[in-house]
N, C-alpha and C positions, 0 to 999 in steps of 0.2 A: 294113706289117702286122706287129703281135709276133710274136714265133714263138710254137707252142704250148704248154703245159705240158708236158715230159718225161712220159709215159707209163709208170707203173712196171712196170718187168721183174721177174715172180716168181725170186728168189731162191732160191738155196740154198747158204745161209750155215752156217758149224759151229756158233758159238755165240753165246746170246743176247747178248751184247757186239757183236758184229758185226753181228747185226740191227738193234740200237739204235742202232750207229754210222749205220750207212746210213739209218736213218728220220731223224736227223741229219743227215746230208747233203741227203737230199731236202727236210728242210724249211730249210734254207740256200738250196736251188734255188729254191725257190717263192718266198721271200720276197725275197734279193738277187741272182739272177744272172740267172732266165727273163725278167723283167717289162723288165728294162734289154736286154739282153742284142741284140739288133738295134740297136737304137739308138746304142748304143757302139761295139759294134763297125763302122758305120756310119761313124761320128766315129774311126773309131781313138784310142778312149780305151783305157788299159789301167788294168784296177782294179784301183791298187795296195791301197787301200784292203780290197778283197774277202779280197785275201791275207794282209792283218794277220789278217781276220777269221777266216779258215781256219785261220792255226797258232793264234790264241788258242785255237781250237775242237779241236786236237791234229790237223789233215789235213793237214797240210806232214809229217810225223813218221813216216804210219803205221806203216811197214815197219822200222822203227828200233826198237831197243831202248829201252825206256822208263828205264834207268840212267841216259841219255843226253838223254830230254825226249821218245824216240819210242812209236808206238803198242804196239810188239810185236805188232801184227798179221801175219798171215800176206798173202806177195804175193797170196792166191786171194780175200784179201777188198781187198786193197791196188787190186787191179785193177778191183776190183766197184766203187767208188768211183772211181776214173777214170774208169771208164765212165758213169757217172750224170752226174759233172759235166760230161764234154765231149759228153753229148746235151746237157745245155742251154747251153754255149756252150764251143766248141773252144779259143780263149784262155784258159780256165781250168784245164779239165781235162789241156792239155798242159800248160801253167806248171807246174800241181804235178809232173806226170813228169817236164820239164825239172829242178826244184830237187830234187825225190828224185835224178836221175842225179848233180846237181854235190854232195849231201851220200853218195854209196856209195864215193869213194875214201877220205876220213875214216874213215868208219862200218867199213870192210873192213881196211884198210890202214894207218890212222893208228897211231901209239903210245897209250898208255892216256894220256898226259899232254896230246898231241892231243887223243883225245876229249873229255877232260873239261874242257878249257878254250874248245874250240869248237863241240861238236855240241851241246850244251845252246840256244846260241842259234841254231844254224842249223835244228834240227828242231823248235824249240818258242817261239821269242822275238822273232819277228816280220820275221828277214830272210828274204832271198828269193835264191835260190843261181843261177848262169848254169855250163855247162859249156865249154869250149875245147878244142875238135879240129881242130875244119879253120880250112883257109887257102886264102886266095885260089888259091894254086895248088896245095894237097892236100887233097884232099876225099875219093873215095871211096880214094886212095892214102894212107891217115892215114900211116901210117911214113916218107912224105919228105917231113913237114911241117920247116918251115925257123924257126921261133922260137927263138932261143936261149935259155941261162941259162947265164951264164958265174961260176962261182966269184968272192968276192971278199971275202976273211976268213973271216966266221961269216955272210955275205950271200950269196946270189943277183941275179946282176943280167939282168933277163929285158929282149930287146928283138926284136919281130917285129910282124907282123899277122895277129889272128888274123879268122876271117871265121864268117857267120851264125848270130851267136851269139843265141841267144832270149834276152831279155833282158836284153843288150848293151845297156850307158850305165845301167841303174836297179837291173843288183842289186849287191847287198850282197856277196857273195863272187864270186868265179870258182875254179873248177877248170883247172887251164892245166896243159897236155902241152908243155914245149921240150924241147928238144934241150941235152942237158950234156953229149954223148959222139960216139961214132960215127956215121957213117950207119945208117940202115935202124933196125929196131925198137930193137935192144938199146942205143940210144944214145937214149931219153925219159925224160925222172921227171917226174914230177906235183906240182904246187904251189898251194898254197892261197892266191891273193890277195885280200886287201882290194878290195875294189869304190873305195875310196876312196884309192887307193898313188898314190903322187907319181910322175906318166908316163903315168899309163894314160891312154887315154881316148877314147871312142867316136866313129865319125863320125856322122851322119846317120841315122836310121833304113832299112832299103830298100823302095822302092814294091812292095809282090805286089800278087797278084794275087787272094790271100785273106787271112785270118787278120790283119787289116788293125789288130786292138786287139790284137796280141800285136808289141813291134817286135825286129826283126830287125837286127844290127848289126855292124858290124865294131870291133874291139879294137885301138888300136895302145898295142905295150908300148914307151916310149922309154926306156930305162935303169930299168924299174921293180927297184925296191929292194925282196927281202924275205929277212928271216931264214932261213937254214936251217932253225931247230925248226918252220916252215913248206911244207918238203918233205914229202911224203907218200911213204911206202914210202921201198927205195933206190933208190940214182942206178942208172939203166937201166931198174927196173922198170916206169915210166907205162904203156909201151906195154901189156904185161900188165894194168897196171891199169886203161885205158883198156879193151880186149874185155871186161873183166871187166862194166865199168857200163856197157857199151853193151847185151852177154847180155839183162840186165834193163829196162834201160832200150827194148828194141826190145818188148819185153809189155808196157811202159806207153804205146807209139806204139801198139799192136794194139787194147790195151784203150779207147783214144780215139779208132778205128776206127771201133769196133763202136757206141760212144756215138753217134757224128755219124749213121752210118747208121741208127740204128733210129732221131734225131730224122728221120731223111729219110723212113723209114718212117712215123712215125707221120704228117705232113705229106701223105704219099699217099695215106692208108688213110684220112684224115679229110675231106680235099679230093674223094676219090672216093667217100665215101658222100653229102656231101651236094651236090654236082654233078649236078645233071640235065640230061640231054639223049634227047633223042626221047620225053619221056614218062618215064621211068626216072632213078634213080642210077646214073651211069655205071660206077661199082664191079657194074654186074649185069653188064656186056660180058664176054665169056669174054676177050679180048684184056687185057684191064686185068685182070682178077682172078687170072690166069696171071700177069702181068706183077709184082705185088702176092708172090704165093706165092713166085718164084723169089726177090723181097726178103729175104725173111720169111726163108727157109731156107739164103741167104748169112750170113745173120744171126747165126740160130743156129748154123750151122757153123763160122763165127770165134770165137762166143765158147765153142764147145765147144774149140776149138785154144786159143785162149791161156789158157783156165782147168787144160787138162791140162797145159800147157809149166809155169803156174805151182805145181800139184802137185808137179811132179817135183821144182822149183826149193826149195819148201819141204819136201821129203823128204830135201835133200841130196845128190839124183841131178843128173848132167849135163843139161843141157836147152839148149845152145847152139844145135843143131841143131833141137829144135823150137821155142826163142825165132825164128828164123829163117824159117821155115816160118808161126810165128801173125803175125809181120810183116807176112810176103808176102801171107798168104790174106786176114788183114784189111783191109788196107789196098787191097789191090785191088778184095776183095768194097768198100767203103767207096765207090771210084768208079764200080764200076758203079750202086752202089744208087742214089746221089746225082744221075748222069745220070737213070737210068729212074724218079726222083724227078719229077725236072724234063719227063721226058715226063710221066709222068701227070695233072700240072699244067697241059699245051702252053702257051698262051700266056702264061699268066699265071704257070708256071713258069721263062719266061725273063725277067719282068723284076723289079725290086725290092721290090716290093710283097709280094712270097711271103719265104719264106727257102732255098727250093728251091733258089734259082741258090746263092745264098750258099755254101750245104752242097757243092753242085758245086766250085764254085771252094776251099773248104777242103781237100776229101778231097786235093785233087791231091798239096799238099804233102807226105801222110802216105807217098807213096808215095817221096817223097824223103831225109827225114829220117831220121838215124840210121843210113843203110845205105840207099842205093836198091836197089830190090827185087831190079835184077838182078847186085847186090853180095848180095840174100839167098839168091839162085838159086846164086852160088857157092860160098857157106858150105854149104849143105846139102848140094849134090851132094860138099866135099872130102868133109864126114862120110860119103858114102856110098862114092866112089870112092878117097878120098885127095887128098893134091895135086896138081897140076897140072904133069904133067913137063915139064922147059924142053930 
């Protein structure tokens, strides 16, 4: 069965530009991604094609300065547009978060001579960006990740494995965190590779268990070769620069949260109005309409969290701590919804005919990616208590 049309969430956007963007978007949504949108993902297709269409369209960019090829949008509308795409289909709406995170160590950190020769086509010219943090054996440990980049002239020569990378073997750039120094943090810098550098190259996609048109990949760098004026920031800083685009990049996981959930919403609220049983819509049972309201109001309370994290963030104020916190709440509100989706559904929420399970089986990973949650649990509590005495 298609899934249904994304159901529009009243807005409250700052300016008519913003408005317009999003009636933009949503009609992208109607026309190329809802109608297919089961079906591929089903197929584990991934639409590269969708995403030419997006940056023609200026949506790969938003939060980028327009100097640059970006929207100059603020995150609070950046995120309002995540959210629209990943209710109608969670491979999209995270792709673009995924390629916003691998274009903010440039964007932040690059030189102006950087920017200007690479962010033009990464935010506006049709490539599609992957980020590199973890590894096979560091993942929620990023600081004793084991990739190196060993000096050699005016070259860097990177050689490790890097692990589930979104978009691993088909993008066009990578963001890569090795190791050029010490142990522990102050020995990473960050480097801009060619999707296409002599060494690289992906294995296999990995089987999940959702998100099945988004593929998943591991990186081996064999001697990859790349210029210095290719390093971003200095030698040591990655790590820094690494927390920096995760901050952000954990409110574009929150904002495709809230999306999947209230498509799992909309799916209950429509399935139990026109479901009858004993004579009635079963949406009249107090048990289901209770069950419906606590949805609703996970709902809005996430996207009240990661709409305030993104104020701050565009005021210039700290918001690490409550990037952290819109992580957590969304994404966990995300799997509750998505289960109590699939009950409202009962049977025909557990099998494939609905998009119910789907939703289920997508949220899970939100709760992984970028920081598992109870990696968010401990960023929040340092902001409150400090760190953690050894």
């Amino acid at each position: 069965m298609p899934d249904r049309a994304p159901q529009p969430v009243e807005r409250q956007l700052p300016t008519e530009e913003s408005q317009d963007l999003v009636a933009l978007v949503r009609d992208i949504i109607q026309r190329e991604i809802a109608p297919r949108a089961a079906e591929e993902e089903d197929a584990g297709h991934f639409p590269r094609e969708l995403f030419t269409l997006l940056s023609a369209s200026g949506l790969l960019g938003l939060p980028y300065d327009s100097a640059h090829g970006g929207g100059d949008q603020p995150y609070e509308v950046y995120l309002q547009v995540l959210e629209e795409l990943a209710a109608a289909r969670l491979t999209v709406g995270l792709g673009v978060s995924v390629h916003s995170l691998a274009c903010h160590a440039l964007a932040g950190y690059g030189t102006k001579a950087q920017q200007n020769e690479h962010l033009p086509a990464m935010l506006g010219g049709g490539l599609l960006g992957a980020y590199c943090l973890s590894e096979p054996a560091s993942g929620s440990d990023a600081a004793s990740l084991r990739t190196k980049a060993v000096r050699d002239g005016d070259d860097w020569v990177i050689t490790g494995t890097k692990a589930w990378i979104t978009h691993g073997g088909i993008a066009d750039f990578y963001t890569v965190l090795a190791r050029t120094g010490q142990e522990g943090a102050r020995g990473i810098t960050a480097f801009l590779v060619p999707g296409d550098a002599a060494g690289l190259n992906a294995a296999p996609p990995e089987k999940k268990m959702g998100m099945k048109g988004s593929p998943t990949a591991q990186l081996h760098f064999d001697g990859v070769r790349v210029a210095d004026d290719r390093r971003i920031g200095d030698e040591g800083q990655g790590f820094a620069i690494a927390l920096s685009a995760l901050d952000s990049g954990r409110l574009g996981i929150a904002a495709c949260a809230i999306g999947l959930a209230q498509a799992a919403l909309d799916e209950a609220v429509g399935y139990a109005t026109g479901r009858r049983q004993f004579g009635r819509p079963i949406a009249d049972f107090q048990g289901l309409r209770f069950l419906l309201a606590d949805m609703a109001t996970r709902i809005e309370a996430g996207r009240a969290l990661y709409l305030a994290a993104a104020r701050l963030r565009d005021a210039g104020r700290p918001f690490s701590q409550q990037a952290a916190m819109a992580k957590l709440f969304c994404t966990d509100a995300a799997m509750q919804v998505t289960i109590d989706a699939v009950q409202v559904l009962g049977g025909y929420g557990y099998t494939a005919d609905f998009p119910a399970e789907r939703y289920m089986r997508e949220a899970k990973v939100l709760q992984i990616v970028e920081g598992t949650n109870q990696i968010q649990r401990m960023v929040i509590a340092r902001h409150l208590a400090g760190p953690e005495t050894r």
